[in-house]
C-alpha positions as CSV (number, residue, x, y, z in Angstrom):
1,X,43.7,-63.2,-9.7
2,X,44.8,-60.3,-7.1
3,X,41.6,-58.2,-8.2
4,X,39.0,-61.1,-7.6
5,X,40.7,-61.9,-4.1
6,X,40.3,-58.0,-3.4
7,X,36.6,-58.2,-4.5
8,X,36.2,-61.2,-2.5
9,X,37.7,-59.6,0.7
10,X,35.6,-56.3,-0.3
11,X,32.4,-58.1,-0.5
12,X,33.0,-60.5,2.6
13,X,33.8,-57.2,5.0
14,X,30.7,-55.6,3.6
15,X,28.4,-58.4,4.2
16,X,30.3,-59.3,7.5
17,X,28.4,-58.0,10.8
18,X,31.8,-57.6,12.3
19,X,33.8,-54.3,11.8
20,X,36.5,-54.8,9.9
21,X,39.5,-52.9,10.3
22,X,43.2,-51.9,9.5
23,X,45.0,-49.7,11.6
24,X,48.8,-48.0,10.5
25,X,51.5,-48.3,12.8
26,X,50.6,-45.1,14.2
27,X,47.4,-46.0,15.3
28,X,45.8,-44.1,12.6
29,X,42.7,-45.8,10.8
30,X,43.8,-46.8,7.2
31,X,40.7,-48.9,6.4
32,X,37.1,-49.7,8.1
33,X,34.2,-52.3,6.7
34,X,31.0,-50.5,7.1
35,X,29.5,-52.5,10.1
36,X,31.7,-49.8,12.0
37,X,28.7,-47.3,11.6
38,X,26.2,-50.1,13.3
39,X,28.7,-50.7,16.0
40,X,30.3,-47.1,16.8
41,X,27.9,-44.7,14.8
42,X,30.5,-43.5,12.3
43,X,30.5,-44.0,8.5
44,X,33.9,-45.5,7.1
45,X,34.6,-41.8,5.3
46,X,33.8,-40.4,9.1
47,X,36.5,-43.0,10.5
48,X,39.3,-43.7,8.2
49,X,41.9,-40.7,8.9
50,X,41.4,-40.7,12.9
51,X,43.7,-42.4,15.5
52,X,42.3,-45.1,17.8
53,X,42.6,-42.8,20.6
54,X,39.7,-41.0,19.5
55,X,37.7,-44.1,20.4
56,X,39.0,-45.1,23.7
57,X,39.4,-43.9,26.8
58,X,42.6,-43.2,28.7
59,X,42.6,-46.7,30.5
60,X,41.5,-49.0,28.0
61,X,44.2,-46.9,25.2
62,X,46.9,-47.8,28.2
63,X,45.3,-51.3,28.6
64,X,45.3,-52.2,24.7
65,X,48.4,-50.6,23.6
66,X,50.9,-53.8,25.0
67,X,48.6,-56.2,23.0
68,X,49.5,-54.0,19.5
69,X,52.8,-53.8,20.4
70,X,52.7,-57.6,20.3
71,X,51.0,-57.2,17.3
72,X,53.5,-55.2,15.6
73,X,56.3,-57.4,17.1
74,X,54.6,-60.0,14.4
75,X,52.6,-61.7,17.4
76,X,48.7,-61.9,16.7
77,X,46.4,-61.5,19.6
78,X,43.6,-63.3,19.9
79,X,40.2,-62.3,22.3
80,X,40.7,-58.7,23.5
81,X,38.1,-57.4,25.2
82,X,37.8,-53.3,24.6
83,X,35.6,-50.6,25.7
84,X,34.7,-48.3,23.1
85,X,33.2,-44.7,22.7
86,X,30.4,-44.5,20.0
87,X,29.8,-41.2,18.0
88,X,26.9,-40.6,20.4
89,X,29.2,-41.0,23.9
90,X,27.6,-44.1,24.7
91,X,30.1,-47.6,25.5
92,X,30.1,-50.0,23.4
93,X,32.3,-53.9,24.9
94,X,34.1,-55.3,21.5
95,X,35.9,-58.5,21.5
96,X,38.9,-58.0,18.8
97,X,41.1,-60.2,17.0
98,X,44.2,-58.8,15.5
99,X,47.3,-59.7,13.4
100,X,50.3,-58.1,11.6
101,X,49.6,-56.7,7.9
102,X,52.8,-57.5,5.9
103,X,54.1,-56.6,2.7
104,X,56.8,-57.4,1.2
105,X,58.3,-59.2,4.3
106,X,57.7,-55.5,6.1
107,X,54.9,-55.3,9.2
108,X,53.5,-52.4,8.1
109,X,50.2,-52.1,10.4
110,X,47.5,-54.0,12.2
111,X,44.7,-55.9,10.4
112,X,42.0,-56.9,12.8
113,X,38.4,-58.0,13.5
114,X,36.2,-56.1,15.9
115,X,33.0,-58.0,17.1
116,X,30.3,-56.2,19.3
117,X,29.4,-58.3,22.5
118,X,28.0,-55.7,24.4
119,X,24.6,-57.6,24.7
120,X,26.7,-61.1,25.3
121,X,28.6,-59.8,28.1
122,X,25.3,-58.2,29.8
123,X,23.4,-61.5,29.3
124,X,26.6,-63.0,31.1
125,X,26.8,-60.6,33.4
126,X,23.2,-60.8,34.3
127,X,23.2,-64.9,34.3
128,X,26.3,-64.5,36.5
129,X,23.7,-62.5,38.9
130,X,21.2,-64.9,38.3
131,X,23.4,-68.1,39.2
132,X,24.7,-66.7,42.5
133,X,21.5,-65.4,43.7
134,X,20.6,-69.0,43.0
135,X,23.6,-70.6,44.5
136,X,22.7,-67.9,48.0
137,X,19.2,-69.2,47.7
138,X,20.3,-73.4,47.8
139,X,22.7,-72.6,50.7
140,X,20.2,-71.0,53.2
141,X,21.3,-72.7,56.7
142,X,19.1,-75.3,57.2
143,X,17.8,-76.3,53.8
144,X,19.1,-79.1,51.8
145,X,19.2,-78.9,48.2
146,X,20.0,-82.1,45.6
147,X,18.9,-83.1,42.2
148,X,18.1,-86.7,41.2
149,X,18.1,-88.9,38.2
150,X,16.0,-91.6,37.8
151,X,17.9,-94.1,39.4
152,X,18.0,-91.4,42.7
153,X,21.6,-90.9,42.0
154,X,22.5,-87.2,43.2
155,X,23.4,-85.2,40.6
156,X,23.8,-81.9,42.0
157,X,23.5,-80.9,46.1
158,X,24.0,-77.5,48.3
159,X,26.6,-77.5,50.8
160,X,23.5,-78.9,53.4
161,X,23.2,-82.1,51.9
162,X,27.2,-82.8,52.4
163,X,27.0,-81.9,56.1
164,X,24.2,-84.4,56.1
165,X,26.0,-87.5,54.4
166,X,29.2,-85.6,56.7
167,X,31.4,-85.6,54.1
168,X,32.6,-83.2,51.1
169,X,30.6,-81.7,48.7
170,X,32.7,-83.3,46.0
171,X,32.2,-87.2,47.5
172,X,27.8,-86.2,47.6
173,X,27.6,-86.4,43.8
174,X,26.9,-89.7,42.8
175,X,25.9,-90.5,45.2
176,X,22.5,-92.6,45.8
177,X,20.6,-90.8,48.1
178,X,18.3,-93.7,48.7
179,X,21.1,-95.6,50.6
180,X,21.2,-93.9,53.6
181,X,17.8,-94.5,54.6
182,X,15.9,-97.7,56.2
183,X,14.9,-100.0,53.3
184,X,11.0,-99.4,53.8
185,X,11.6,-95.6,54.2
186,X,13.5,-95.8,51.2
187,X,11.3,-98.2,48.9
188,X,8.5,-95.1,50.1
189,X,10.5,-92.4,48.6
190,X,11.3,-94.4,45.0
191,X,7.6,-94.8,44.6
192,X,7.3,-90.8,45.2
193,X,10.7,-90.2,42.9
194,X,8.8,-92.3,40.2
195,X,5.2,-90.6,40.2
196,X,6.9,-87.2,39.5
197,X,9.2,-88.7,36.5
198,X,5.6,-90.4,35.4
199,X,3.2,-87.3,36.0
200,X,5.5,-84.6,35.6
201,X,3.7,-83.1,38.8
202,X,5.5,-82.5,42.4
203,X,4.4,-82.9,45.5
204,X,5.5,-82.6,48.9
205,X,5.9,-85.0,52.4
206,X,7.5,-85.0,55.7
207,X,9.6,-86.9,57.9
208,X,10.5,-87.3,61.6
209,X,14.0,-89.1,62.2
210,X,14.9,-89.5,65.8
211,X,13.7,-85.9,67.2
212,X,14.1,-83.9,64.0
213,X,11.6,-82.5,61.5
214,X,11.8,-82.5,57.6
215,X,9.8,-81.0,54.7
216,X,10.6,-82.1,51.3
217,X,9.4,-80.6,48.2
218,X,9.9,-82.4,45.0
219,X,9.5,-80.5,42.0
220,X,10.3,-82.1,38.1
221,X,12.8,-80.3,35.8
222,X,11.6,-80.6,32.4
223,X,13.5,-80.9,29.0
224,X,12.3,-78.5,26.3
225,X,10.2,-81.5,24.5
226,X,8.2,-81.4,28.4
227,X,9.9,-85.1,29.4
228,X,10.8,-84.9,32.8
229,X,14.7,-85.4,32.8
230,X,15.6,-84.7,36.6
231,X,13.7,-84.2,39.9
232,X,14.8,-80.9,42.2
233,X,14.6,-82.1,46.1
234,X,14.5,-79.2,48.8
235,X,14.4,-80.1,52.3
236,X,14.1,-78.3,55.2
237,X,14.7,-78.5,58.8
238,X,11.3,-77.6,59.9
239,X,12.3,-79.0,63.8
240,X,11.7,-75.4,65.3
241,X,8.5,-75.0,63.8
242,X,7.0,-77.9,64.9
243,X,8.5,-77.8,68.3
244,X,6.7,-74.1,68.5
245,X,3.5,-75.6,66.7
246,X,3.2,-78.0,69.6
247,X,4.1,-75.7,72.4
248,X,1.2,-73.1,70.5
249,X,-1.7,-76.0,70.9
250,X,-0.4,-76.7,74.3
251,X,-0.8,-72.9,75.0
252,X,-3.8,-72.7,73.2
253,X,-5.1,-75.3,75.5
254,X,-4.1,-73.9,78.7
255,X,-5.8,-70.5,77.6
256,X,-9.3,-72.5,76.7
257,X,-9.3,-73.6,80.4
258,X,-8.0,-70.1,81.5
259,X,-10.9,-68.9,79.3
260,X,-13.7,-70.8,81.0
261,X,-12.5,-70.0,84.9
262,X,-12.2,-66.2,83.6
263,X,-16.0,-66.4,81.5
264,X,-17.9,-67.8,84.7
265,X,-16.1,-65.0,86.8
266,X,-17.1,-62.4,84.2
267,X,-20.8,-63.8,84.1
268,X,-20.9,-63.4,88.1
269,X,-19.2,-59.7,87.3
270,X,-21.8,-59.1,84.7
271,X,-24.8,-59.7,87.0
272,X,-22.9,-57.3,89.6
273,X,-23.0,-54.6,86.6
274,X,-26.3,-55.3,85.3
275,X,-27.7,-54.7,89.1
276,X,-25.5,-51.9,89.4
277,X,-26.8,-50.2,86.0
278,X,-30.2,-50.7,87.1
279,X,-29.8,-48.7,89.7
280,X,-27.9,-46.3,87.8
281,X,-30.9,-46.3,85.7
282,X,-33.2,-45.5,88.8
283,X,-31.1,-42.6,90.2
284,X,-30.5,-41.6,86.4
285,X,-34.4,-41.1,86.1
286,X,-34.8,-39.5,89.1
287,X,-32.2,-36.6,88.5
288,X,-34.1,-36.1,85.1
289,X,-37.3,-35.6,87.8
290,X,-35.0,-33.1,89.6
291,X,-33.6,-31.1,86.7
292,X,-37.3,-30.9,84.9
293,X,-38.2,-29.4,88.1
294,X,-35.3,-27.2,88.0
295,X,-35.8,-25.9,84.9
296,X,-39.9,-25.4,85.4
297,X,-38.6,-23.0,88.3
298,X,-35.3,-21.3,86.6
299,X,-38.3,-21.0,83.6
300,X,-40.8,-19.3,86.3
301,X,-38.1,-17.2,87.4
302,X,-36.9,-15.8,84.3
303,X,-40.5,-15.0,83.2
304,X,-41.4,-13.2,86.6
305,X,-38.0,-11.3,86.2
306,X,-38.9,-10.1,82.6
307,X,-42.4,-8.9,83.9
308,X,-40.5,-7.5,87.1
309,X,-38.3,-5.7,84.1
310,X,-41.0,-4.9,82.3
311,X,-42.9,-2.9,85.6
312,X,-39.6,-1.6,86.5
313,X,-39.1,0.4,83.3
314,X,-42.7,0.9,83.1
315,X,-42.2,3.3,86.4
316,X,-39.2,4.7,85.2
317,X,-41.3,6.0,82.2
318,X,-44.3,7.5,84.4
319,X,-42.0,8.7,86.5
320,X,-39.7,10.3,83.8
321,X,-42.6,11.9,82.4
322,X,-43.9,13.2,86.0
323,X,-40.8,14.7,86.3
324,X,-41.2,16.2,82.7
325,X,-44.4,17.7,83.5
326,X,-43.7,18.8,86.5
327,X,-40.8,21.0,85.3
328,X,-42.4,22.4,82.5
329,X,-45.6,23.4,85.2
330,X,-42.6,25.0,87.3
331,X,-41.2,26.3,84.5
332,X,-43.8,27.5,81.9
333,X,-46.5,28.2,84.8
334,X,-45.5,29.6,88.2
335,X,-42.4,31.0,87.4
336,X,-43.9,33.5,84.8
337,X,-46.0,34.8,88.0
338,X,-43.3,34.7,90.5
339,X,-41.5,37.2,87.8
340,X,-44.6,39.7,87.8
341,X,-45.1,39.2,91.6
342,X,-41.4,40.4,91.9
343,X,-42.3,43.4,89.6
344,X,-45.4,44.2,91.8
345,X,-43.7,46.7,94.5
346,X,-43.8,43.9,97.3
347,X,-43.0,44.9,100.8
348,X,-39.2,43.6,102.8
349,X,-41.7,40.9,104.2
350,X,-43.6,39.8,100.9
351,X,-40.0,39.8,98.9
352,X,-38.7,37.2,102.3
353,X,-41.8,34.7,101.5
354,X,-41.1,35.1,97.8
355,X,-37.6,34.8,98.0
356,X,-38.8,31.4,100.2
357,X,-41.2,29.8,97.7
358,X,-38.8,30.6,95.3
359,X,-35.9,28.1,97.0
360,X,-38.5,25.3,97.2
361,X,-39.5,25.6,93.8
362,X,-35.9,25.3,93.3
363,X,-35.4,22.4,95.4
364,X,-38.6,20.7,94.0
365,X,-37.3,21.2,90.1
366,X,-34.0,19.4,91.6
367,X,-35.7,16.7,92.7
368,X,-38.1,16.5,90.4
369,X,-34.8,16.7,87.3
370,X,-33.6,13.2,89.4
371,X,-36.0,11.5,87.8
372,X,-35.7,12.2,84.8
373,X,-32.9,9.7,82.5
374,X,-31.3,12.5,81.1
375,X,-29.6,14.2,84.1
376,X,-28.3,11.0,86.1
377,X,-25.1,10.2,84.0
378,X,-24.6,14.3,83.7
379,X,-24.2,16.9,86.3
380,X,-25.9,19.9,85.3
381,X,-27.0,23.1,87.7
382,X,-30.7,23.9,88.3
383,X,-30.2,26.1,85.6
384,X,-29.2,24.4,82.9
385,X,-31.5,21.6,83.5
386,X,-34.2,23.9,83.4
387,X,-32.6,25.0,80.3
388,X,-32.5,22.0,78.7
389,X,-36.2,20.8,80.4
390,X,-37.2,23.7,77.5
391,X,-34.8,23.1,75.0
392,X,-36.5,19.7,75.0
393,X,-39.7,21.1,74.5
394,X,-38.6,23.7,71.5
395,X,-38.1,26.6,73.1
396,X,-36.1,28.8,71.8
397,X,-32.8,30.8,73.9
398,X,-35.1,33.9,73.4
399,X,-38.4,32.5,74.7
400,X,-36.4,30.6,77.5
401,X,-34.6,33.8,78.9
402,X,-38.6,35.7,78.8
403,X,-39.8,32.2,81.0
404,X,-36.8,32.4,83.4
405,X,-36.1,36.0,83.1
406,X,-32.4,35.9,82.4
407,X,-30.6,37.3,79.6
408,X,-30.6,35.6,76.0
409,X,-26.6,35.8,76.1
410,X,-27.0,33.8,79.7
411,X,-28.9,31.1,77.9
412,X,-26.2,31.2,75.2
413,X,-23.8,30.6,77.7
414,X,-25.6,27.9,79.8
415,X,-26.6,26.4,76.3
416,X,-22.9,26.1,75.6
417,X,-21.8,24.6,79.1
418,X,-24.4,21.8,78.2
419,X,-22.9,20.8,75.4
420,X,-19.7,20.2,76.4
421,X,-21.1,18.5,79.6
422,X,-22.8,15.6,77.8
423,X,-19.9,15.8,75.0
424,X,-21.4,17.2,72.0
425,X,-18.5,17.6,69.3
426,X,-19.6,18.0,66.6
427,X,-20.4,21.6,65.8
428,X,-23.4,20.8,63.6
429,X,-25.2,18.4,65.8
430,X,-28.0,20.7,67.4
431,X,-28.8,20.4,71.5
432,X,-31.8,19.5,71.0
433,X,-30.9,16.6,69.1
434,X,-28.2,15.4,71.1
435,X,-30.6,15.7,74.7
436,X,-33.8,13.7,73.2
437,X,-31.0,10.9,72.0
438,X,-30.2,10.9,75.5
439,X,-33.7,10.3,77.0
């Protein structure tokens, strides 16, 4: 008989969802069903052997311990509630009966029942939520909230509805909340509490009692079969809102009137601006008169300054080239004579009057070099711009010191002081070159 009442009690824990348990008076785990491993993660071989410590945290060990020590006193406990630590860290909420194991008139451990009511205590937790959020919801200031049988007996109101009956909360329900109102008001409202228990639909109406304003909003709460079992009444003091509605039209109204006063003025002010943009228009066209005119003459002016240009550099040309000529005539033609007229044996007088043509041909290659591009930015001797004058024309420093009759070193030199007059650098960059970039 003792062997079937242990296979009974093995097979009931392993079919049982709840874990099972039976702890030593140490708290160390002596037996487990095997829900435990659905519940806390752990296989029974994984749990037997460890202490309950191992599945609690400090608080809840210190929180549970008096209710074992009950336990052990030979006092079961009924209901704990428990956090516990699953294999994987995560918290799991048990609810956990326990009782003394005896044998042989001896207490010698704990032999419980752990159930997992993680899930039951969130769904309470988050009906708790749901029912205050409701509650905060019925007891907005100003809105009365009651619910009705079919008889219009009040079987549930906010704290709105007792300051209207002025009395308790408690004394509202059972009210009949017909009573309070004038026998053809109320035999109104019974037809309305009737259509919604027939149709199973709401609806909605207002009322004006001395100077205040009331929306009501019936709405039919259903039993699962879909019979309408109770009727939910909100009503609202909806006094401000009229009172502004009113004062709204009335302002409304006033601003129509304002309206028509302002749109005859701004008719007479848009007649004002339509002749005023007229002439706008007029002066408008005739500045466009005045600026095409402009611009015909600003145009004339610019092309008779680009022919002006034109001339201008045109004259500069002939006259650069005048000057050109005119040196190289100086240079490759008379002076060549002057030089064998000097050789010739010329008497004190003669030598004066050569010595005399000789200045003004002098004075006429200076002038003459003014007009020419090349010497107005530098500052060159007589000389060196005859030099240069035959540089330009590809003479060489041997062929220029025969025309001028100076020594080739002298032309060397001269040839030098050009170069670093117009600031010639580089040593390979020939005169020549650098004086015809110049013109």
């Amino acid at each position: 008989m003792p062997k079937l009442s242990e296979k009974k009690f093995q097979l009931m824990a392993e079919l049982s969802a709840d874990y099972i348990f039976q702890f030593d008076l140490d708290g160390t785990l002596a037996y487990c069903s095997p829900s435990i491993e659905n519940i806390l993660g752990y296989t029974p071989a994984e749990a037997v052997g460890k202490n309950i410590r191992e599945h609690l945290t400090k608080s809840e060990f210190d929180k549970i311990t008096p209710h074992f020590q009950e336990v052990i006193s030979g006092i079961p406990q009924n209901g704990l509630e428990v956090e516990c630590i699953t294999k994987t860290g995560d918290t799991v909420s048990l609810e956990i009966n326990a009782a003394p194991f005896w044998e042989n008139n001896h207490i010698f451990g704990i032999f419980g029942i752990a159930r997992d009511i993680t899930q039951r205590k969130k769904q309470h937790e988050e009906l708790y939520d749901k029912q205050k959020t409701i509650d905060a919801l019925l007891n907005v200031p100003d809105c009365e909230y009651l619910v009705l049988d079919r008889n219009a007996t009040i079987l549930d109101a906010n704290i709105g509805m007792a300051i209207r009956f002025d009395t308790s909360l408690k004394n509202v329900i059972g009210r009949n909340a017909l009573d309070p109102l004038p026998p053809k008001v109320a035999k109104s409202r019974k037809v309305l509490l009737e259509r919604v228990f027939k149709t199973g639909e709401g609806c909605r109406y207002e009322d004006r009692i001395e100077n205040l304003s009331f929306d009501h909003s019936l709405s039919p709460i259903k039993s699962p079969n879909g019979t309408v079992t109770k009727v939910a009444i909100l009503c609202r003091d909806i006094t401000y809102i009229k009172t502004i509605e009113q004062q709204l039209r009335e302002t409304v109204a006033l601003l129509e009137k304002q309206g028509e006063r302002r749109s005859e003025s701004l008719c007479e002010t848009q007649e004002m601006l339509c002749g005023e943009l007229q002439r706008c228009q007029r002066i408008s066209k005739e500045l466009q008169k005045k600026e095409k005119e402009l611009h015909d003459k600003i145009r004339k002016i610019e092309e008779a300054e680009t022919a002006l240009t034109v001339l201008l550099r045109k004259r500069d040309e002939e006259r650069r080239a005048l000057a050109e000529e005119m040196m190289i005539k100086v240079t490759q033609g008379i002076q060549p004579s002057l030089k064998k007229l000097r050789k010739s044996g010329l008497s004190e007088n003669q030598q004066t009057y050569l010595k005399f043509i000789e200045s003004k041909m002098t004075h006429l290659f200076s002038t003459a070099s003014t007009l020419d591009p090349l010497w107005q930015n530098v500052t060159l001797t007589p000389t060196e711009k005859q030099i240069a004058a035959l540089i330009r024309e590809n003479k060489s420093s041997k062929e220029i010191a025969e025309v001028l009759d100076i020594a080739k070193s002298t032309v060397d030199t001269h040839r030098e002081n050009i170069r670093k007059k117009i600031g010639i650098k580089n040593k390979k960059t020939t005169l020549k070159k650098a004086i015809l970039s110049i013109n």
